[in-house]
C-alpha positions as CSV (number, residue, x, y, z in Angstrom):
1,X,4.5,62.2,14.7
2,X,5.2,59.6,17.6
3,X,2.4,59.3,20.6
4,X,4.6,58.2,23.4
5,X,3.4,58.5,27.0
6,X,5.0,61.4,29.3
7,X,4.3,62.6,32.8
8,X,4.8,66.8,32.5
9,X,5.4,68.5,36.2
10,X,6.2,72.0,37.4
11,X,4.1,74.4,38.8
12,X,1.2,76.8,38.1
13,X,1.4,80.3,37.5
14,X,0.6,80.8,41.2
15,X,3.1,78.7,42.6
16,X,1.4,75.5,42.7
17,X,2.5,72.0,41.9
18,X,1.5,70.3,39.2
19,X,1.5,66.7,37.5
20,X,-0.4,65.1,35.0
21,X,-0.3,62.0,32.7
22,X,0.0,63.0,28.5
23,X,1.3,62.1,25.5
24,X,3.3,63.1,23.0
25,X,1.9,64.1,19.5
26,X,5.4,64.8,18.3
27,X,8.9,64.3,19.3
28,X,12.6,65.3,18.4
29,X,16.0,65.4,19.7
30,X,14.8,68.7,21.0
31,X,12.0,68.5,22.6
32,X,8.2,67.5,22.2
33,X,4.7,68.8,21.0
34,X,2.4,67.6,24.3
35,X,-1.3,67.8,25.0
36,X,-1.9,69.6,28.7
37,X,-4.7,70.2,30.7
38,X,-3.1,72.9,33.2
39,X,-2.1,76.4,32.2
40,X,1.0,76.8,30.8
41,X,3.0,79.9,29.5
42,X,5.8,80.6,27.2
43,X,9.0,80.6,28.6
44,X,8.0,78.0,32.2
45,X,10.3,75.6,32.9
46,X,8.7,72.0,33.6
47,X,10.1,68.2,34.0
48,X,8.8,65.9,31.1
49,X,9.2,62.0,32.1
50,X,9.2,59.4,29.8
51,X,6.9,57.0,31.6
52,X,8.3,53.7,29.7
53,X,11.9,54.2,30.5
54,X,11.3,56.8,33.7
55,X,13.9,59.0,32.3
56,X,13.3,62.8,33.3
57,X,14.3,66.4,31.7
58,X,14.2,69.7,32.2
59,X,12.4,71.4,29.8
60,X,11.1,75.0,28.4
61,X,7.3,75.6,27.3
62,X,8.3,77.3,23.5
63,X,5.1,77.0,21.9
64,X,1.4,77.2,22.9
65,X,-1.2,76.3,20.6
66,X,-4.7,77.2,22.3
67,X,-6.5,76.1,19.1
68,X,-6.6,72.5,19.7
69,X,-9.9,71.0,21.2
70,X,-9.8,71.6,25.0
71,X,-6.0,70.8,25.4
72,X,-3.6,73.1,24.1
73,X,-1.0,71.8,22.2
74,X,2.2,72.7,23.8
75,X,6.1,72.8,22.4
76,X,8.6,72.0,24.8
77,X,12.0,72.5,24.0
78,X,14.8,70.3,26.0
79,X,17.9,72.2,27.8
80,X,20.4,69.9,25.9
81,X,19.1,68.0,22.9
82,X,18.8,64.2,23.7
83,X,18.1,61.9,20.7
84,X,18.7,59.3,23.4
85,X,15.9,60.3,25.9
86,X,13.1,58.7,23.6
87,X,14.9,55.4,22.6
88,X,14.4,56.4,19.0
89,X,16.7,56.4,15.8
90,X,16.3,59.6,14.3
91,X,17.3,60.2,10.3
92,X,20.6,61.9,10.4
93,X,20.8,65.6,9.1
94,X,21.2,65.1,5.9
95,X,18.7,62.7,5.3
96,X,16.1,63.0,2.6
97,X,13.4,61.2,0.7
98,X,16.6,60.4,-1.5
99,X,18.5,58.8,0.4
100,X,19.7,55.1,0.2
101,X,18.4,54.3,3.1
102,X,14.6,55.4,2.4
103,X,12.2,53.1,1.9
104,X,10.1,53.4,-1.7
105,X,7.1,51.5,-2.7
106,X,6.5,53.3,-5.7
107,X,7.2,51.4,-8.8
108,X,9.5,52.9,-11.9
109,X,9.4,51.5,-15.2
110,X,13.0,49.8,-14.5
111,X,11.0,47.6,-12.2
112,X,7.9,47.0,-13.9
């Protein structure tokens, strides 16, 4: 879960252009989970721009979510996957709560 503002683009069902200011609820190295205010359907292609680093992709509407308050939540799923286009370190693959690098607070008895 990562709010990080975008700018989504593309055009409306009837051929319109369209742009609006968001964010992002979630992120990946595939894509996003956005808020929109403009009709979208499954399958549309749109541009989502990072608006800190104005990077832009090309990107496919995968998921709508109409039960969300009065913007649907919408999946968008990147071309290519980018880890790079959001300027954050993702966990590699085989990461887990496990792993050496994960950070624990929770106290065994070996530490109490």
């Amino acid at each position: 879960m990562m709010a990080i503002p975008v700018r989504v683009s593309g055009q409306t069902g009837v051929g319109l252009p369209f742009e609006e200011e968001t964010h992002t609820r979630a992120i990946s190295a595939h894509g996003a989970l956005i808020l929109v205010s403009t009709q979208v359907y499954r399958g549309q292609r749109l541009t989502l721009s990072n608006v800190q680093t104005k990077a832009a992709l090309e990107c496919v509407v995968a998921h709508i979510d109409r039960h969300q308050s009065d913007r649907p939540q919408v999946g968008v799923e990147f071309m290519l996957p980018n880890p790079m286009f959001w300027h954050v370190a993702f966990p590699p693959k085989d990461w887990t709560p496990r792993h050496p690098d994960a950070k624990s607070h929770v106290k065994t008895s070996e530490s109490s």
